[in-house]
C-alpha positions in Angstrom: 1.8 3.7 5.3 5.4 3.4 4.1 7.6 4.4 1.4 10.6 2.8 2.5 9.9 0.1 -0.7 8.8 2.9 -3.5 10.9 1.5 -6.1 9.7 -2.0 -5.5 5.6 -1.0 -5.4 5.8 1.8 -8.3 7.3 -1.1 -10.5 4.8 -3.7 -9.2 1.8 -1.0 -9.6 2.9 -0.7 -13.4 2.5 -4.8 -13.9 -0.8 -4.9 -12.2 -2.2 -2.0 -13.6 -1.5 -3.6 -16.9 -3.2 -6.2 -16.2 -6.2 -4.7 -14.6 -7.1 -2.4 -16.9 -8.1 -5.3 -20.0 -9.9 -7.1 -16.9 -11.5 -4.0 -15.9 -12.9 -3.4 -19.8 -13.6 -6.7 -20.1 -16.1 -7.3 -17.1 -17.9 -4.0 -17.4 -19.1 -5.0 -21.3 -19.7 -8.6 -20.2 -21.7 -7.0 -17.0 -23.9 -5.2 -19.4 -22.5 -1.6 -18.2 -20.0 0.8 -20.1 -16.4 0.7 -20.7 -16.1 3.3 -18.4 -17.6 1.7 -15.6 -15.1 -0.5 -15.4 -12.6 1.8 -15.3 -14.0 3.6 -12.1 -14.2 0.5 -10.4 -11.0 -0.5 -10.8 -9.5 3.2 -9.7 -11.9 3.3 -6.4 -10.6 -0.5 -5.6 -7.2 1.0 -6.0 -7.0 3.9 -4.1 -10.1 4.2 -1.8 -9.8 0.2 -0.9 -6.2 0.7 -0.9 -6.0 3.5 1.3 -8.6 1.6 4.0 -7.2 -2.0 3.7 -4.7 -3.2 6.0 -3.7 -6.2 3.4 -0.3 -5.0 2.2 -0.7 -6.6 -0.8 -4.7 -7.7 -2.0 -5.4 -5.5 -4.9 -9.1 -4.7 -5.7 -11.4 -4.4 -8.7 -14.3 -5.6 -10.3 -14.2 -9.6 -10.2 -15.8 -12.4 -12.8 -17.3 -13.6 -10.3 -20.0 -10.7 -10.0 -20.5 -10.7 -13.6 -23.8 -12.8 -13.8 -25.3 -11.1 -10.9 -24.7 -7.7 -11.8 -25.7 -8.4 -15.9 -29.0 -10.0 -13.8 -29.7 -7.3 -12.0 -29.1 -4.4 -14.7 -31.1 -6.2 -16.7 -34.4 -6.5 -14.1 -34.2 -2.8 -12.4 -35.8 0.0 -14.1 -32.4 1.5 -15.2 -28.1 1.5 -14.5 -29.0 4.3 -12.0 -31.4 2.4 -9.8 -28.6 -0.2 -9.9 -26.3 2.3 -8.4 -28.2 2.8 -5.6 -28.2 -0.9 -5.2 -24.2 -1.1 -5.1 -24.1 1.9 -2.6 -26.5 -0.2 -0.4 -24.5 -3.0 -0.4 -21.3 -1.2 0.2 -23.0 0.1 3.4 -23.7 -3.7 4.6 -20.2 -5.0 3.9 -19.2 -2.3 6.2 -22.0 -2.9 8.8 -20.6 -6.9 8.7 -16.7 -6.0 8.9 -18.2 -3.8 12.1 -19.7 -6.4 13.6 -17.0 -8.7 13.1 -18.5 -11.1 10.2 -14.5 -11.0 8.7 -14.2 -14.1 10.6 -15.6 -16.6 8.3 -12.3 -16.0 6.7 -10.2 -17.3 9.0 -12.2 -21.0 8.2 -11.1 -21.7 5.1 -8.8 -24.7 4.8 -5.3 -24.5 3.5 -5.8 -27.4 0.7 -9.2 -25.7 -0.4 -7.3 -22.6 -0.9 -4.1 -23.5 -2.4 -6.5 -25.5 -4.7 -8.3 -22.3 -5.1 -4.7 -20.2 -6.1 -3.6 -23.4 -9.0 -7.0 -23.5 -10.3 -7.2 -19.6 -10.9 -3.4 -20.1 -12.4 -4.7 -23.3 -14.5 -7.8 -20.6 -15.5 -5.2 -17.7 -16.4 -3.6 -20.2 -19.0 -6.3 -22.4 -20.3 -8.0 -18.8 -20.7 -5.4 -16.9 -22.2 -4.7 -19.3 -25.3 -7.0 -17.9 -27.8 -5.8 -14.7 -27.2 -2.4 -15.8 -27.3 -3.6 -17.1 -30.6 -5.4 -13.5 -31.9 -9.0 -15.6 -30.9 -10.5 -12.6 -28.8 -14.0 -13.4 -28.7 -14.3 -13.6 -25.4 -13.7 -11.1 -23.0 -10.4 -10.6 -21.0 -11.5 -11.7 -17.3 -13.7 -14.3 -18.2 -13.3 -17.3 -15.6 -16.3 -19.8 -16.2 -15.7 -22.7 -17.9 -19.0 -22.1 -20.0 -18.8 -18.6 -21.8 -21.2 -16.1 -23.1 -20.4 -17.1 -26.5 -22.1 -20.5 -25.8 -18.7 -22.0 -26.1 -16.5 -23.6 -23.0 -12.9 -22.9 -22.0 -12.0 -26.1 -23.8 -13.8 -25.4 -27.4 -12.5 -22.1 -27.0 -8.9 -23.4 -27.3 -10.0 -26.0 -29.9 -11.6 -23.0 -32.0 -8.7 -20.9 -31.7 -5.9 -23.4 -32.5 -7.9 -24.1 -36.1 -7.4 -20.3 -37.1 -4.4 -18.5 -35.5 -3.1 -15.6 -35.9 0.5 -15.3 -37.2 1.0 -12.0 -35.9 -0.4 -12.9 -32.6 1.4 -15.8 -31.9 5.1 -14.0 -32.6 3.7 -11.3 -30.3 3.2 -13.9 -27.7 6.5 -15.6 -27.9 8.9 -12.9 -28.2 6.6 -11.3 -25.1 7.4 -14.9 -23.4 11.1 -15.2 -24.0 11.6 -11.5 -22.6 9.8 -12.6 -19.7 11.5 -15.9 -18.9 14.9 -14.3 -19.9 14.7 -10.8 -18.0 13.5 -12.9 -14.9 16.9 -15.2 -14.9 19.5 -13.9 -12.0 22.1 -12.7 -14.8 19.8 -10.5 -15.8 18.5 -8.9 -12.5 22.2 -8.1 -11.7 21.9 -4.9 -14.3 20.4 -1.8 -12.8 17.8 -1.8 -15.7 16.2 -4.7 -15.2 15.6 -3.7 -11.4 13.6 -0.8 -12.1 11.7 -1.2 -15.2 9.5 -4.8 -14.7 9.8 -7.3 -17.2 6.6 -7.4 -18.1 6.4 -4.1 -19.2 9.6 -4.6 -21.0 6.9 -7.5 -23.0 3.9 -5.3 -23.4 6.0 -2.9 -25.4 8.0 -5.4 -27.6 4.1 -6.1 -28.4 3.5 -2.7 -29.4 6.7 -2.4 -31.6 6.2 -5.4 -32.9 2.2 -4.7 -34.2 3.7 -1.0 -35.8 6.6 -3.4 -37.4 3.6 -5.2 -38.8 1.6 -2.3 -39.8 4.6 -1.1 -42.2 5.5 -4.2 -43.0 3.3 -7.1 -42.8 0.0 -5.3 -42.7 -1.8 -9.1 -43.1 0.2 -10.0 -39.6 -1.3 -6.7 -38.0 -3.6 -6.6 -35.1 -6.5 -4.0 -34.7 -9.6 -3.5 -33.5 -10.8 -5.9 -30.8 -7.2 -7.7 -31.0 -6.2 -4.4 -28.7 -6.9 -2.9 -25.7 -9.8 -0.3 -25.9 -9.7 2.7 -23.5 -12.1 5.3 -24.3 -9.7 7.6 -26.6 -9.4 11.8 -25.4 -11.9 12.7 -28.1 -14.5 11.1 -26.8 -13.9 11.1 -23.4 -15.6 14.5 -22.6 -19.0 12.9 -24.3 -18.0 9.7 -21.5 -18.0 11.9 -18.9 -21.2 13.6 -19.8 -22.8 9.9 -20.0 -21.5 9.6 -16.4 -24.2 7.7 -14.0 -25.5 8.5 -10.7 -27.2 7.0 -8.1 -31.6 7.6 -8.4 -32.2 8.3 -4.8 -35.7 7.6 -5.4 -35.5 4.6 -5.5 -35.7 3.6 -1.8 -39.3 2.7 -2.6 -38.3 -0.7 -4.9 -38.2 -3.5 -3.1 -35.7 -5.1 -5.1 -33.1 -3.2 -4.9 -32.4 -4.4 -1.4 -32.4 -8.5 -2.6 -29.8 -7.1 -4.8 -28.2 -5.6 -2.2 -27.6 -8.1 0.0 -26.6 -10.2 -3.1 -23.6 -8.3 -4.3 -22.8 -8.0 -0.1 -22.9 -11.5 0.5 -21.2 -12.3 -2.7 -18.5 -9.8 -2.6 -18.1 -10.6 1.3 -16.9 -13.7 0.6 -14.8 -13.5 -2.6 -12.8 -11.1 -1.0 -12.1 -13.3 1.8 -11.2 -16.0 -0.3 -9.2 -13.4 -2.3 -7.1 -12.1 1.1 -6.5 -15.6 2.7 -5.0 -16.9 -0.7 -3.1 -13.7 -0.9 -1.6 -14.0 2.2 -0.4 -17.3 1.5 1.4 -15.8 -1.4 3.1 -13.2 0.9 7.1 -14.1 1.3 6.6 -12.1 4.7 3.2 -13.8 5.7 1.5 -11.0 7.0 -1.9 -11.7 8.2 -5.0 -9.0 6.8 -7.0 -8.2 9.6 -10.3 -9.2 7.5 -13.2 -7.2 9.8 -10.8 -4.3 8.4 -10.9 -5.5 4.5 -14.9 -5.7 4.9 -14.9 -2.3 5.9 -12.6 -1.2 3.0 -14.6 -3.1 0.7 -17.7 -1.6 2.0 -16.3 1.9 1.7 -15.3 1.5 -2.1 -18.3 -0.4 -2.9 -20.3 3.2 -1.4 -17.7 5.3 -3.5 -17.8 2.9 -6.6 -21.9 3.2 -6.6 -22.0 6.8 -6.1 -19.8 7.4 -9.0 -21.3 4.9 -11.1 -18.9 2.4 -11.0 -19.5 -1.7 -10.5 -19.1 -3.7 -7.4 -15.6 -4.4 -6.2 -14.2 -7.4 -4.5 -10.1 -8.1 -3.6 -9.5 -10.1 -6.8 -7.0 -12.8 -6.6 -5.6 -12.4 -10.3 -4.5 -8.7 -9.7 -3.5 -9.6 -6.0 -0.9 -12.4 -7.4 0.5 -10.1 -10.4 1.3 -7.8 -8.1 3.0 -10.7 -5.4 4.7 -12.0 -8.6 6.2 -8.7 -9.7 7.4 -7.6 -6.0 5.1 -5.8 -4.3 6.0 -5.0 -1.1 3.0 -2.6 0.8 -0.4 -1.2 -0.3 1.0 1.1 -2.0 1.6 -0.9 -5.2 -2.7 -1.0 -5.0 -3.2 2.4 -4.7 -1.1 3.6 -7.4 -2.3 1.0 -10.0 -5.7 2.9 -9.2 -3.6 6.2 -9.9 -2.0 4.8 -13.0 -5.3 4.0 -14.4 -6.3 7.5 -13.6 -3.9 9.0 -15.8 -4.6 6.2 -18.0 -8.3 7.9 -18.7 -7.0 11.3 -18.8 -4.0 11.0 -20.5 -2.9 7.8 -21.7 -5.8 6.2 -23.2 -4.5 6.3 -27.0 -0.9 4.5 -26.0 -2.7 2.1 -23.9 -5.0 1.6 -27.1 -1.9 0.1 -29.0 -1.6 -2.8 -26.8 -1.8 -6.5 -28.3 -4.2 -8.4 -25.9 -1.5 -11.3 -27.0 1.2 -9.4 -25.4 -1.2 -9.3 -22.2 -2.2 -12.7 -22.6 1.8 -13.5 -22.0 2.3 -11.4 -18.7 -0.8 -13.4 -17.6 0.6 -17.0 -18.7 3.5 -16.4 -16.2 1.2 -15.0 -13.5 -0.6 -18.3 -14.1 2.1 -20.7 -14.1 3.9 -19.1 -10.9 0.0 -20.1 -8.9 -0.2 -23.6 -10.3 3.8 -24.8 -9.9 4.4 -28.5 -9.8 5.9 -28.2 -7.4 3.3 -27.2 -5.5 1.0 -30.0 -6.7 4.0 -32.1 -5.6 3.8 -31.3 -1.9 -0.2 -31.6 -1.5 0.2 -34.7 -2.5 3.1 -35.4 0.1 0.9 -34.2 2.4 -1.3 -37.2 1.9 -4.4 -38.0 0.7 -6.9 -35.8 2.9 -4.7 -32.9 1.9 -4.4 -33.5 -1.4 -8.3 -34.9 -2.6 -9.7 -31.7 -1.1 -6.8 -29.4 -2.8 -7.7 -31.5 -6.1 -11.4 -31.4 -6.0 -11.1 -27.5 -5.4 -9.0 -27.6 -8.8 -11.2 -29.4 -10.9 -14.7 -28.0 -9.6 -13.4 -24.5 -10.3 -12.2 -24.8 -13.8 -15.0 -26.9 -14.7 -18.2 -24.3 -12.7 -16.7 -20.9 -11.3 -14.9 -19.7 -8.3 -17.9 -19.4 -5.6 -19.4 -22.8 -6.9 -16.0 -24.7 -7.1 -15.1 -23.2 -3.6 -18.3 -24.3 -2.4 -17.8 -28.0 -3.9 -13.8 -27.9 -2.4 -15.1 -26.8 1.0 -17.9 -29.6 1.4 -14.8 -32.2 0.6 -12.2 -30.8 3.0 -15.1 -29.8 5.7 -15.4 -34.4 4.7 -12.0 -34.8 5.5 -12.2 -33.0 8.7 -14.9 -34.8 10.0 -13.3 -38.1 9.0 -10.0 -36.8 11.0 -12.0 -36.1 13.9 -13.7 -39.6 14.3 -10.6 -41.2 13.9 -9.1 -38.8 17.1 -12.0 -39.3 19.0 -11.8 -43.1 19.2 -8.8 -45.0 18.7 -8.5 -48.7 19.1 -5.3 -50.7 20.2 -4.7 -54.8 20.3 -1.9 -56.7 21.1 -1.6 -60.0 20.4 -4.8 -60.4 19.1 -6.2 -61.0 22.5 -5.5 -57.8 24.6 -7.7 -54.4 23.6 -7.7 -50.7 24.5 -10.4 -48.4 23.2 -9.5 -45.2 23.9 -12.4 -42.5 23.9 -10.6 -38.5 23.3 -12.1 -35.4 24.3 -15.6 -35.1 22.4 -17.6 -38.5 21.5 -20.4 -38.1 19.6 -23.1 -40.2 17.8 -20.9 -39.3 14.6 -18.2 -41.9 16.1 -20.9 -44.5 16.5 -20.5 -46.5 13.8 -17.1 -46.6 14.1 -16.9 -47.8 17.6 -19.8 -50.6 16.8 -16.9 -51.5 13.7 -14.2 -52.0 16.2 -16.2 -53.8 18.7 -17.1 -56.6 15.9 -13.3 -56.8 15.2 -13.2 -57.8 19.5 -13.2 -62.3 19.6 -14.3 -64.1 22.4 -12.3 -64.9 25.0 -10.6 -61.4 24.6 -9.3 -59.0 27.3 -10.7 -55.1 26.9 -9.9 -52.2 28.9 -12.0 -48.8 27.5 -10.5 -46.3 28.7 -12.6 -42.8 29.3 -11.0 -40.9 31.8 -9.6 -38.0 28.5 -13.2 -37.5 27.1 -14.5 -34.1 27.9 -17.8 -35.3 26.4 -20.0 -38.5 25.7 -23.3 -38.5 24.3 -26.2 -40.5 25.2 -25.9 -42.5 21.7 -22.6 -43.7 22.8 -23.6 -44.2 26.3 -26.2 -46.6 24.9 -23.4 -48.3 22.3 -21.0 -48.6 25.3 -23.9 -50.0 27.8 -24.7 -52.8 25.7 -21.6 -53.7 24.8 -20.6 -53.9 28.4 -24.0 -56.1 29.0 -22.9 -58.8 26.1 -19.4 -58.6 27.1 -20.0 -61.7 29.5 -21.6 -64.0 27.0 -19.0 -63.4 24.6 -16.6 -64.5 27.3 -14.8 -61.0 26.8 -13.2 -59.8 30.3 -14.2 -56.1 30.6 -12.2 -53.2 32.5 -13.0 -49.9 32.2 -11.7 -46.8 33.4 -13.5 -43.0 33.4 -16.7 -43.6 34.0 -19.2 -45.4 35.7 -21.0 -49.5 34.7 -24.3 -47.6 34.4 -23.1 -44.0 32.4 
């Protein structure tokens, strides 16, 4: 661990932390568990994740994508503690499969399907940050499914919101916007200021000023209540900490504790992969997370997160990009967000209580934008078509399901493309002058390229001149042995002279 970037992560910790913590309320309540919950979760992904992960700059917490499966499972075990023990479980079988090198799978993702995945969470970030924008808070802050507990969608949402705003939550938003696009132009970053306090706390406070400006006087402008972020104040946190949960050990003997288990495992296992991968295309200095490692780490605080009665934790790619996007440079910007939210319980809870979820709902529209650039969109579709449909499909599938069932969607498309790439290296054909053929068989040919190689010998007139050329296939299977055999034994009444090269007339 170094400190030689200290500035840099305690000023990226501050950003991510105020973003984590709404995110952190938000999915405990809509998870079925307590405010505080949450809160642990988010401080064990910080520190006890951060201090075991090799990723310099994932940060973890607990994700959306758990939500229903957690809210499931509270809801079917006998009580929250029985579901404790189920999170410690499956904290000890992430770190069984990062010993036995499961971390792996990550490294098969394809590029489109995760730069699909990074603009569709920035498109989410956006689309789902209007009606707070707009002082519609409904909804809770985290949410990333297109159809919401509130039997609304992330599209009805915005319709429902636009019809009723909130005049003191839209100027909250925009002056929190200007500081943010202003204070992140180069004049600005010259000034010693602006290089040490973030801009985006800079926004959260012009919120706060601007709701006590309110208060005094505009009280009909002010925002309260649900419009702000809800830390459980010091006077009732000593009756929190009495309610604290712990595991029930004695509940080895239910059998479904283990399905649930594996569930959150599995589940976890492979949003934090995602999470990492797309992370590390973020990084400026593309450093590379050893993933076994990261399903250790996530094991570990998924133990520690149980065992203090915390949720499930994942790497979560909105909290991994704020901190990217506000210059974090190591892990430590992840551990001391998990430090920040500490003193955040012990100490802080009342200022943090004074927060607009508009002003939030700004530092998160920039976040956003920065993951779904045009120009990024641009140069997938440079890249060509099998680049950019499975980059596209990725997109759309995600805002219009949820992460794991867009990702699944994107991957069947790309894993398409690949397939399709690979037939067309397999077997190439080449004419000249419409009379003289090579077929050219690569490396592996298997009864995948067979209907391709019965298309190009239709294209073959009579009278022609063919060579097929074998001798760089490492493999031929007996369906194209067949293909190529009775070819070769109709070649003669088609007139067609026949060479071939690589293997034998009888394969």
């Amino acid at each position: 661990m170094t400190f030689q970037y200290l500035k840099e992560d305690l000023s990226a910790s501050l950003v991510v932390f105020l973003v984590a913590v709404p995110l952190c309320l938000g999915i405990a309540v809509a998870s079925g568990a307590s405010p505080l919950a949450g809160l642990i979760s988010g401080l064990v992904g910080g520190i006890v994740v951060g201090f075991i992960s090799k990723s310099s700059l994932s940060v973890s917490g607990p994700a959306a994508g758990l939500t229903a499966i957690v809210l499931d499972a509270i809801n079917s075990l006998p009580n929250y503690q029985t579901f404790l023990l189920a999170v410690v479980l499956a904290g000890v079988i992430q770190f069984l499969l990062g010993t036995f090198k499961a971390g792996v799978i990550g490294y098969y993702f394809p590029t489109a399907v995760i730069k699909g995945m990074l603009s569709a969470i920035g498109l989410i970030l956006i689309l789902k940050q209007i009606p707070h924008a707009l002082g519609d808070d409904k909804d809770y802050e985290g949410d990333t499914s297109f159809f919401q507990p509130d039997q609304e969608n992330t599209f009805t949402e915005i319709i429902m919101a636009v019809q009723n705003p909130s005049t003191g939550a839209v100027l909250i938003t925009i002056v929190a916007l200007l500081i943010l696009i202003l204070f992140d132009q180069q004049f600005f970053k010259k000034f010693s200021l602006f290089k040490i306090v973030p801009p985006a706390l800079l926004a959260v406070l012009s919120g706060v000023g601007l709701n006590s400006l309110f208060q005094s006087m505009k009280p009909e402008w002010a925002l309260s209540g649900m419009h702000l972020v809800s830390i459980p104040s010091k006077d009732s946190l000593s009756g929190l900490w009495a309610e604290m949960k712990f595991p029930d050990w004695s509940a080895f003997s239910n059998q479904e504790i283990y399905v649930i288990a594996i569930t959150i495992a599995l589940v976890a296992s492979i949003e934090t992969l995602l999470s990492v991968e797309a992370t590390d295309k973020l990084d400026p200095k593309k450093r590379v997370t050893p993933t076994n490692r990261e399903l250790q780490a996530q094991g570990a605080g998924n133990f520690v997160s149980g065992l203090l009665g915390g949720l499930p934790v994942t790497a979560v790619i909105v909290r991994s990009s704020a901190n990217v996007n506000s210059g974090g440079q190591t892990k430590l910007s992840a551990i001391f967000h998990g430090v920040w939210i500490v003193l955040s319980i012990i100490f802080l809870a009342d200022i943090m209580n004074l927060i607009p979820l508009s002003a939030l709902a700004a530092v998160l529209f920039v976040v956003g934008y920065k993951l779904v650039k045009p120009t990024l969109i641009k140069s997938m579709y440079q890249k060509g078509w099998d680049q950019f449909i499975p980059f596209a499909v990725t997109i759309a599938a995600i805002l219009l399901t949820d992460l794991l069932i867009g990702i699944s969607i994107g991957m069947a498309v790309g894993l398409f493309y690949v397939v399709k790439s690979n037939f067309q290296r397999s077997v190439r054909m080449v004419q000249k002058d419409g009379t003289h053929f090579l077929i050219r068989l690569n490396k592996d040919v298997s009864f995948l390229n067979k209907a391709l190689i019965l298309e190009y010998f239709e294209q073959i007139p009579e009278g022609a001149q063919v060579l097929i050329d074998a001798k760089r296939a490492e493999f031929i299977d007996h369906d194209i042995e067949e293909v190529l055999n009775d070819f070769m034994n109709t070649a003669e009444d088609r007139n067609i002279h026949l060479t071939y090269q690589g293997f034998d007339r009888n394969i």
